[in-house]
N, C-alpha and C positions, 0 to 999 in steps of 0.2 A: 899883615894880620887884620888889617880894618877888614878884608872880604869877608872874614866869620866876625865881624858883628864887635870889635875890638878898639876902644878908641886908643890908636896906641899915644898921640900927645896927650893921653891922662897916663901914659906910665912913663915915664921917660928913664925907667930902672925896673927892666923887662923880667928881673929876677924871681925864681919861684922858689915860696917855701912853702913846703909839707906843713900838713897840718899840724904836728907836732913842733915844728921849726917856728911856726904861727903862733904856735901857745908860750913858746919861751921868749918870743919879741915880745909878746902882751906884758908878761913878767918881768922882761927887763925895764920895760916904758913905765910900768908902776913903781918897781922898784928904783926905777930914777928921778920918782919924784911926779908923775901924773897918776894922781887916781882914778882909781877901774872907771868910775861910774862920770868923768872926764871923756874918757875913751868911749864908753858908752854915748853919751851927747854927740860926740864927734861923729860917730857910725851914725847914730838917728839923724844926724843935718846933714851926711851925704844923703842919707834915703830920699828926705826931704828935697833936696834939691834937684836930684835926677827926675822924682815924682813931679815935680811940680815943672820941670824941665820940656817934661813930655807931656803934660795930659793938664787939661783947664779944672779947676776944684769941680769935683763930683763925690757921691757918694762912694767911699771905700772901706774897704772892709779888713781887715789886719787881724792875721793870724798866726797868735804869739805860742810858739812854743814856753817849752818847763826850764829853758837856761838862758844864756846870756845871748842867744838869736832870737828870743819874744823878748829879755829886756830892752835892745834895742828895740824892739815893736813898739813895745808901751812909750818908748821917749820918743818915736817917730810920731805916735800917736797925738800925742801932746802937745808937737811942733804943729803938727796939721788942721789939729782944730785952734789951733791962735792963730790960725790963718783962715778958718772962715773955714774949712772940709768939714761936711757930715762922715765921722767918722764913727765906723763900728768896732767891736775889738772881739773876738773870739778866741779862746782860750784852750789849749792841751791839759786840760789835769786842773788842779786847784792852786792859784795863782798866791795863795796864801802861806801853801808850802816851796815855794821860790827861795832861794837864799843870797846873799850878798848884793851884787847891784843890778842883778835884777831883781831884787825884792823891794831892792830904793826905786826902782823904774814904777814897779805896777800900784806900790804907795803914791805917786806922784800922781797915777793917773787916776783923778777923781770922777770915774764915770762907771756908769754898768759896763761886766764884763761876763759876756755873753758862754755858755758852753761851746765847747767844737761842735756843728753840727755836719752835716753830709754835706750842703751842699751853703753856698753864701746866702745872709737874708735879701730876702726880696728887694728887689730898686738897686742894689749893689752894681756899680760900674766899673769895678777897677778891685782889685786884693793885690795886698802885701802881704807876701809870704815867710813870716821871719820865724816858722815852727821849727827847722833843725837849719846850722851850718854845716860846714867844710866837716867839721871831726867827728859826724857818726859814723859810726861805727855796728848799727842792727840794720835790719830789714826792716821798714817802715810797714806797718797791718793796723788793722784795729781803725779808732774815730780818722789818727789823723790819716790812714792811706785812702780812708772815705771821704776826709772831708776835700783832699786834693783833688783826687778821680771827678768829683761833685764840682769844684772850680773848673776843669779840665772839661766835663762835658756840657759847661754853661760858654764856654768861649769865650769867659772873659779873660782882658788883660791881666796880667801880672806883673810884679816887683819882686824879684828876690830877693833877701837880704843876704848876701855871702858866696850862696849857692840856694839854687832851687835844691827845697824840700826834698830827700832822700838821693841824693848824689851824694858820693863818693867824691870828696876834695883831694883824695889823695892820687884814686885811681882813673878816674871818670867814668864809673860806672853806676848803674842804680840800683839802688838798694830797697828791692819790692817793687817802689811806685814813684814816680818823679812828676813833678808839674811841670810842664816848659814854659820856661819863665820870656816874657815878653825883653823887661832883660832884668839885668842882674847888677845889684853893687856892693862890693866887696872889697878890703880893707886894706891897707898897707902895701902889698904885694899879691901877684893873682897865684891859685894854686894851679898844681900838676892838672887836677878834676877840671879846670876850667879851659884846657887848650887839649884835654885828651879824648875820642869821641869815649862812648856818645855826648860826654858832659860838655862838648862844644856846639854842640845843636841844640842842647837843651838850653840853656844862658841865655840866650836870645843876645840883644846890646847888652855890649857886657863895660 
């Protein structure tokens, strides 16, 4: 599996769960006692550590979706600049109406948060892509299929959080418009979307 881009000694339990399979491991890990916004930190310090694995502190730019793939933004965000990154944050929608922990995530981050624009601000080296996971379910239009297209034809690198932006975690397909992510880090167990084409081209290191 490493020829597509797969570290398999990061999985040593190759198993895959559906996105929905996904959602009731989350619920079970809370419900046994780790809270959501626990499990949040833990997602932001993988981000973190793959980010910072591959690429020297440069200007990046992170762009947080309306659920719990921009909360982890905003905590990656947070890890990055206590590390010395000029970090930007660009935002899906009004970050104000966020609810549960991602609304403790963007409370936490005490800095401008910028609108979605089309394309990244200027001097931007590198984007975290944490706007939708593994479980959408539309077709991706509108700011955010402009503001990815706009990453996509600046050639910059990428970070997914899960799944690049409009992939299909179930199916591997895209849904409107997809970034291809330089790579990709995603949680617990990889999904169906991640080893099925096109969502294994898209991934980049996964």
């Amino acid at each position: 599996m490493t020829g597509h881009g797969i570290e398999a000694a990061a999985w040593p339990d190759l198993a895959l769960l559906t996105t929905a399979e996904m959602g009731e491991a989350d619920r079970l890990a809370i419900a046994g006692g780790i809270a959501g916004f626990t499990l949040m930190q833990a997602a932001a310090a993988g981000i973190v550590r793959v980010t910072t694995e591959m690429f020297s502190p440069r200007p990046v730019t992170i762009l947080c979706g309306p659920g719990n793939n921009g909360g982890d933004g905003y905590v990656a965000a947070d890890m990055l600049r206590r590390r010395g990154w000029p970090v930007t944050v660009q935002a899906l929608g009004d970050p104000a109406r966020l609810a549960g922990d991602a609304l403790t995530a963007w409370r936490r981050w005490d800095a401008p948060v910028a609108p979605l624009t089309d394309m990244p601000p200027a001097g931007t080296a590198l984007v975290i892509d944490a706007l939708f996971g593994a479980g959408l379910t539309r077709d991706l239009e509108g700011p955010a299929a402009a503001a990815l297209a706009g990453v996509a034809a600046a050639g910059l690198p990428s970070i997914a959080v899960d799944v690049p932006s409009g992939l299909d975690g179930n199916s591997g397909q895209v849904r409107g418009t997809c970034l291809p992510a330089t790579a990709t880090v995603t949680f617990f167990r990889l999904k169906p979307g991640h080893l099925l084409l096109p969502g294994r081209a898209l991934c980049g290191r996964l």
